[in-house]
C-alpha positions as CSV (number, residue, x, y, z in Angstrom):
1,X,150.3,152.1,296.8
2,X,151.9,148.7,296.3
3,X,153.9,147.3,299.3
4,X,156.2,143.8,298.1
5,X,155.2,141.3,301.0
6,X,157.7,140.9,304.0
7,X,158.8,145.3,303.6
8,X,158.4,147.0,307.0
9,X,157.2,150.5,306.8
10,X,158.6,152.6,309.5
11,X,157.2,154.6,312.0
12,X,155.7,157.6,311.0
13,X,156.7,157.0,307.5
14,X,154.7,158.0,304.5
15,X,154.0,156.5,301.4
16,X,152.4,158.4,298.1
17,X,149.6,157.4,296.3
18,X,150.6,154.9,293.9
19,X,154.4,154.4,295.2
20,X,155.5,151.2,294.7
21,X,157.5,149.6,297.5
22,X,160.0,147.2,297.4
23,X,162.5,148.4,299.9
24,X,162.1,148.5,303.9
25,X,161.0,152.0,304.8
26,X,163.0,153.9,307.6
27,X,161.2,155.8,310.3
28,X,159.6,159.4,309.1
29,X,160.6,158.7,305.8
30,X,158.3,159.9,302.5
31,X,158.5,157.2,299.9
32,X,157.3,158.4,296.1
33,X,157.6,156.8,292.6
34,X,157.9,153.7,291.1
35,X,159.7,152.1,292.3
36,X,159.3,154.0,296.0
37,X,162.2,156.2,296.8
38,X,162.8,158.5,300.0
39,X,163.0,161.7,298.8
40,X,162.5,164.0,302.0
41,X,161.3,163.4,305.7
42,X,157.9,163.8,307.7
43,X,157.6,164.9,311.5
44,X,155.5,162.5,313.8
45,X,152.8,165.1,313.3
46,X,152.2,164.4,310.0
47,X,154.7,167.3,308.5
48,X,157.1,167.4,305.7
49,X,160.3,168.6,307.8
50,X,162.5,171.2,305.7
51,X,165.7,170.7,305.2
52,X,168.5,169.9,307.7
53,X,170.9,172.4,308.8
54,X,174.5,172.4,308.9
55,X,174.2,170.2,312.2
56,X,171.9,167.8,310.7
57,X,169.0,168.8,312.7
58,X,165.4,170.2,311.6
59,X,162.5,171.5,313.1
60,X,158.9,170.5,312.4
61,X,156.8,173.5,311.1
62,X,153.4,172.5,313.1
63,X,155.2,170.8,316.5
64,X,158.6,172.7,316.7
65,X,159.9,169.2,317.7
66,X,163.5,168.9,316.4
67,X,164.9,166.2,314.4
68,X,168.2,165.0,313.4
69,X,169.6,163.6,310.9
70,X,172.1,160.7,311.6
71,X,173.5,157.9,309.0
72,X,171.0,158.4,307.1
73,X,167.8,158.0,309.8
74,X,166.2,160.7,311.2
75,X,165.0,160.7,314.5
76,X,163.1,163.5,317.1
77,X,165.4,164.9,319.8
78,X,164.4,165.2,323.1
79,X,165.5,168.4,324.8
């Protein structure tokens, strides 16, 4: 991967192999391509979240932590 100087990568973000980054990357984001784009979300264990519901929330398939979905950031919700 290729990350332009002065881009903060977010918490629990991901980046591919070979992404190049030009863009600040929001929290539990996965970044692919060239140039990088967020094309889903990751859980703070390290798991690619499935889609949101309705509600904007989704669950993390290793964790069961729930996460949702808010102007465009995700974040974990704390029950």
């Amino acid at each position: 991967s290729t990350v332009v100087c002065g881009i903060t990568i977010g918490r629990f973000a991901f980046i591919a192999a070979g992404a190049v980054v030009t863009h600040d990357v929001p929290d539990y984001a996965l970044v692919v391509g060239v140039p990088g784009r967020v094309v889903g979300w990751m859980s703070a264990h390290g798991e690619r979240l499935p889609s949101f519901d309705e509600n904007g929330r989704a669950r993390c398939p290793d964790s069961a932590e729930l996460y949702e979905m808010r102007e465009g950031r995700v974040a974990p919700i704390t029950e």
